[in-house]
C-alpha positions as CSV (number, residue, x, y, z in Angstrom):
1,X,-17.7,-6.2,-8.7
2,X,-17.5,-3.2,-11.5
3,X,-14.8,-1.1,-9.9
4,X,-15.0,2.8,-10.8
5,X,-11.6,3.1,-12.4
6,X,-9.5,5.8,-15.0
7,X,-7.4,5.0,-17.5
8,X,-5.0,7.6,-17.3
9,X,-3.4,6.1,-20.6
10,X,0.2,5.8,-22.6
11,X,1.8,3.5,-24.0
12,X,3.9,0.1,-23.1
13,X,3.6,-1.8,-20.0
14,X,0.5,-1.5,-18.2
15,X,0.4,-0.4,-14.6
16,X,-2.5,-1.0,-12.4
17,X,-2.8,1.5,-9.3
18,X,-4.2,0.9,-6.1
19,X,-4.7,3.8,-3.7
20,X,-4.3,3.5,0.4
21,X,-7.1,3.3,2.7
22,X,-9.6,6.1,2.9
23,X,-8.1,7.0,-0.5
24,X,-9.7,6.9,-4.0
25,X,-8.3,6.8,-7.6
26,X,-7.6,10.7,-7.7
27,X,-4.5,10.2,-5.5
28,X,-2.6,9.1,-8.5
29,X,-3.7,11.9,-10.5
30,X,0.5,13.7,-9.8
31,X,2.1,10.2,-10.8
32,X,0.6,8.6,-12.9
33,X,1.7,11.2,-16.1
34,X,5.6,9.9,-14.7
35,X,5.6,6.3,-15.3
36,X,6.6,5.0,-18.3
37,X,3.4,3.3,-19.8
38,X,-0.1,2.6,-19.4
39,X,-2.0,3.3,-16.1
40,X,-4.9,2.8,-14.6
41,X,-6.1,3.1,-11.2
42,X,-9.3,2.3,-9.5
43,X,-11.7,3.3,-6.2
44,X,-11.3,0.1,-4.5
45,X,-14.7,-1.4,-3.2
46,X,-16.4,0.4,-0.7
47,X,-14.1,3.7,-1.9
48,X,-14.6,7.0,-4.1
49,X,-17.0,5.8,-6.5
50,X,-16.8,2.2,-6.5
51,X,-20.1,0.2,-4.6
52,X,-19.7,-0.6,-1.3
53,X,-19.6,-4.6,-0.5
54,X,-17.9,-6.4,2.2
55,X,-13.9,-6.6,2.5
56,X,-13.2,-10.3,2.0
57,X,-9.4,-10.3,0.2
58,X,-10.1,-12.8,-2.1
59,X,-13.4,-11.1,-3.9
60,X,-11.1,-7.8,-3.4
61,X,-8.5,-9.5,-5.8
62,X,-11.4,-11.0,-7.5
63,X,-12.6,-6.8,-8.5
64,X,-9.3,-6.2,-9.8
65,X,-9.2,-9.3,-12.1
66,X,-11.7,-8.2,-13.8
67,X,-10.9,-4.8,-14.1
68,X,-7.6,-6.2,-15.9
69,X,-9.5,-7.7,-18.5
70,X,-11.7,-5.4,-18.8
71,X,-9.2,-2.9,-19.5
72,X,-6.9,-5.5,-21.7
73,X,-4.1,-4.9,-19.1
74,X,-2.7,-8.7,-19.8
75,X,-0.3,-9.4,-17.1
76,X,0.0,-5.1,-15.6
77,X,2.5,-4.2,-13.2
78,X,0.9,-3.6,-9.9
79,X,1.5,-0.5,-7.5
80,X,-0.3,0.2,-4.4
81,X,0.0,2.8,-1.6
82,X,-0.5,1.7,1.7
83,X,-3.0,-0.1,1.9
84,X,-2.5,-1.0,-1.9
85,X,0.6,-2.1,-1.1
86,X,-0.6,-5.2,0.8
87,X,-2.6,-5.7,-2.0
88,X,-0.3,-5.9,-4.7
89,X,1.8,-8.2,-2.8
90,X,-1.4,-10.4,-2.7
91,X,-1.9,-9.9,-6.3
92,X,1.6,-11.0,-6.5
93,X,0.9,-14.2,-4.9
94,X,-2.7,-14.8,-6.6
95,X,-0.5,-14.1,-10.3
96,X,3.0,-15.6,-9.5
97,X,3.4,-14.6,-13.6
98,X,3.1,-10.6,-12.4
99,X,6.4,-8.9,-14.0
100,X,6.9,-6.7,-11.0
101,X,4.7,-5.5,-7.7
102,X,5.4,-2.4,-5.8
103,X,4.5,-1.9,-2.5
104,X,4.9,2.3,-1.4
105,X,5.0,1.9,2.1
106,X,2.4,-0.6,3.0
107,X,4.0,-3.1,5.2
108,X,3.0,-3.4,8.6
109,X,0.2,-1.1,10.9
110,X,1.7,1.8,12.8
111,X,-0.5,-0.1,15.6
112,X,1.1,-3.4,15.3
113,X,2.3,-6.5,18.2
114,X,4.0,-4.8,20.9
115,X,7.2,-7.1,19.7
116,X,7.7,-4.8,16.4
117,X,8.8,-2.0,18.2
118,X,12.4,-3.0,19.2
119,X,14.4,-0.7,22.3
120,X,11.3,0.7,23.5
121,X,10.5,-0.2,27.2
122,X,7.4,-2.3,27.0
123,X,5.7,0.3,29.3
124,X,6.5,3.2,27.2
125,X,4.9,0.8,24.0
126,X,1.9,0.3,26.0
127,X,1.1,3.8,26.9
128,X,2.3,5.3,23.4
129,X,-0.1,2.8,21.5
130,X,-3.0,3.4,23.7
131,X,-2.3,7.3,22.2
132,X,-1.8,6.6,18.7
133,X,-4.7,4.1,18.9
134,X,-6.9,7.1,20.2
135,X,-5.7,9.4,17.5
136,X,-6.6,6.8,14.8
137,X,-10.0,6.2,16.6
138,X,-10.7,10.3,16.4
139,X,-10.1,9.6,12.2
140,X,-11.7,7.0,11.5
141,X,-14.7,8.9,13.0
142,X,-14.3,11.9,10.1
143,X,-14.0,9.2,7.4
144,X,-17.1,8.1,5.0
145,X,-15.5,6.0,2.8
146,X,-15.2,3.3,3.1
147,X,-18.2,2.6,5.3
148,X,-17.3,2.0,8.8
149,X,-17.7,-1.8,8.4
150,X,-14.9,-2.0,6.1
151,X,-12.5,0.2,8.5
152,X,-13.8,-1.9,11.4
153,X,-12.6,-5.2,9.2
154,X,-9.8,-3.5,8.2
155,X,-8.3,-2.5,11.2
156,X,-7.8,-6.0,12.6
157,X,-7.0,-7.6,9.7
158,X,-3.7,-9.9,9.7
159,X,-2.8,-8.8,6.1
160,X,-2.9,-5.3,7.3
161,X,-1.4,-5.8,10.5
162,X,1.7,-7.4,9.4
163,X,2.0,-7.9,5.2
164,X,5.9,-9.2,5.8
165,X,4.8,-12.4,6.1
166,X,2.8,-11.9,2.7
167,X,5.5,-10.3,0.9
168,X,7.7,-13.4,1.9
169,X,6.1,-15.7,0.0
170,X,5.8,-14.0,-3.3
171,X,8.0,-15.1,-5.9
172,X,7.5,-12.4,-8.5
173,X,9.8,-9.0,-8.4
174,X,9.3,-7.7,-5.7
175,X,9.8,-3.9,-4.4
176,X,9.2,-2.3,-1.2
177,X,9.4,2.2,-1.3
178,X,9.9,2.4,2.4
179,X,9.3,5.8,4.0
180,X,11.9,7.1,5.9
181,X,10.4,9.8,7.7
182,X,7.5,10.8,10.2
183,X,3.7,12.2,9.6
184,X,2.8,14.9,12.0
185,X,2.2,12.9,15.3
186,X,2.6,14.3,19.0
187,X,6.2,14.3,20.0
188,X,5.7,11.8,23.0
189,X,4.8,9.8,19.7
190,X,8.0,10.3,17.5
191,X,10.3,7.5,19.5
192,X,6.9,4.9,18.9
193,X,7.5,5.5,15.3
194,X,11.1,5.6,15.0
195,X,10.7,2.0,16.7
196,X,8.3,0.7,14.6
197,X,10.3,1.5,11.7
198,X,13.4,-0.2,13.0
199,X,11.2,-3.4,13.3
200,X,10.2,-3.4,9.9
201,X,13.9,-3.3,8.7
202,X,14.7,-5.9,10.8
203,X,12.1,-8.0,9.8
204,X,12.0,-7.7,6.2
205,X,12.0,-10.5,4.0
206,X,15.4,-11.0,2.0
207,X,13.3,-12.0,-1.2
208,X,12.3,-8.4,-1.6
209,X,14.0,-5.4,-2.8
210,X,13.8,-2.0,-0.5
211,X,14.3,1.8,-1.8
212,X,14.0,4.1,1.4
213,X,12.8,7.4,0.5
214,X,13.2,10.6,2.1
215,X,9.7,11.0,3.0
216,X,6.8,10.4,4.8
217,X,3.5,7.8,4.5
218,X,2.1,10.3,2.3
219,X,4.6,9.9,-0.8
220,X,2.7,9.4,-3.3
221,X,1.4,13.0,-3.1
222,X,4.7,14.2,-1.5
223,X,7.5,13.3,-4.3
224,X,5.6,11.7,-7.4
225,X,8.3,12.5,-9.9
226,X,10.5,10.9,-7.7
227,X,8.3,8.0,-6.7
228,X,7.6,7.3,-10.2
229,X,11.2,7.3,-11.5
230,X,11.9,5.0,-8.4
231,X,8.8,2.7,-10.2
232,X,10.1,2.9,-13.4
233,X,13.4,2.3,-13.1
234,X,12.8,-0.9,-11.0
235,X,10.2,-2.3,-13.9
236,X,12.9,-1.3,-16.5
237,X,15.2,-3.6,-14.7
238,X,12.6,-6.3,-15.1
239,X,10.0,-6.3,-17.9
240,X,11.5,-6.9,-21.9
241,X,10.0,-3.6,-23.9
């Protein structure tokens, strides 16, 4: 599939950028100027101005092969919000050759096994998931893209439930940006998410390398200098000029 894509430009390594669900390629519009070569980003499928098709991972992987060659990116860096994230660890494993994969905080669903949300009672888990789960239900109802039959896939995808176990098997450089901070939720909420992100810090894989940020799931738009320097100086360490 032909995704809808802009080459933002520069020169030197090529980046390819891969927004977060719900998003589109105009969310790196802030960063992208900030890192230090070429970038492109695209709508994913069934996003912005991409055609719709159905989520399968592999053809999704498949639509960004051939935007790389159609854009000459050779072997690009990959960064991916969110959503992305998962993504470019995928990537990672599809091209074990990839000189460096960023994931900025994509990692694991806020609405994940009840055993990824350590020193919560399991009653208070239950009931504070059956809230958050409500709260994403009243969203996804204002979304339009992607159509609903991707969210639908989406949301009970493995890959998106729990990427650690992705991430742990790539082989290329590897970098998690792992938001430290909370999104506006309810306050009854706030202990939920503190436990869920003490889960993922205990369960990350020691094959990958973590920058926590002072920030919340919405960094990219947040901090993009400082997300971009984080980027840049983690591919500097890595890819021969």
């Amino acid at each position: 599939m032909k995704l809808a894509a802009t080459d933002f430009g520069g020169e030197g390594t090529p980046h390819l950028l891969l927004h977060g669900l719900g998003g589109a390629r105009s969310n790196w519009e802030a960063l992208a100027p900030h890192l230090n070569g070429r970038a492109v980003a695209v709508d994913l499928r069934g996003h912005g101005e991409s055609p719709d098709g159905e989520w399968d991972w592999e053809a999704v992987l498949d639509d960004l092969d051939e935007t790389v060659v159609h854009f000459g990116l050779g072997e690009p860096v990959v960064v991916g919000h969110s959503l992305g994230g998962v993504l470019a660890g995928l990537w990672a494993l599809r091209h074990p050759a990839c000189p460096a994969a960023i994931s900025l905080d994509g990692h694991r669903s806020a609405t994940t096994h009840p055993e990824n949300y350590p020193g919560l009672a399991a009653e208070e888990v239950t009931r504070s998931l059956a809230a958050l789960n409500a709260l994403f239900d009243a969203q996804l109802e204002t979304i339009t893209r992607p159509p609903r039959r991707i969210l639908d896939v989406l949301r009970t995808s493995p890959e998106l439930l729990d990427a650690l176990p992705v991430f742990a098997r790539v082989t290329a450089p590897f970098l998690l940006v792992f938001a430290a901070r909370d999104l506006p939720v309810p306050p009854e909420l706030l202990p939920l998410s503190e436990a869920h992100r003490a889960g993922v810090r205990r369960d990350l894989p020691p094959n990958i390398e973590v920058h926590e940020i002072d920030a919340t799931h919405g960094l990219v738009g947040e901090r993009p200098a400082e997300v971009a320097a984080i980027v840049n100086q983690f591919v500097s360490n890595r890819v021969k000029a």
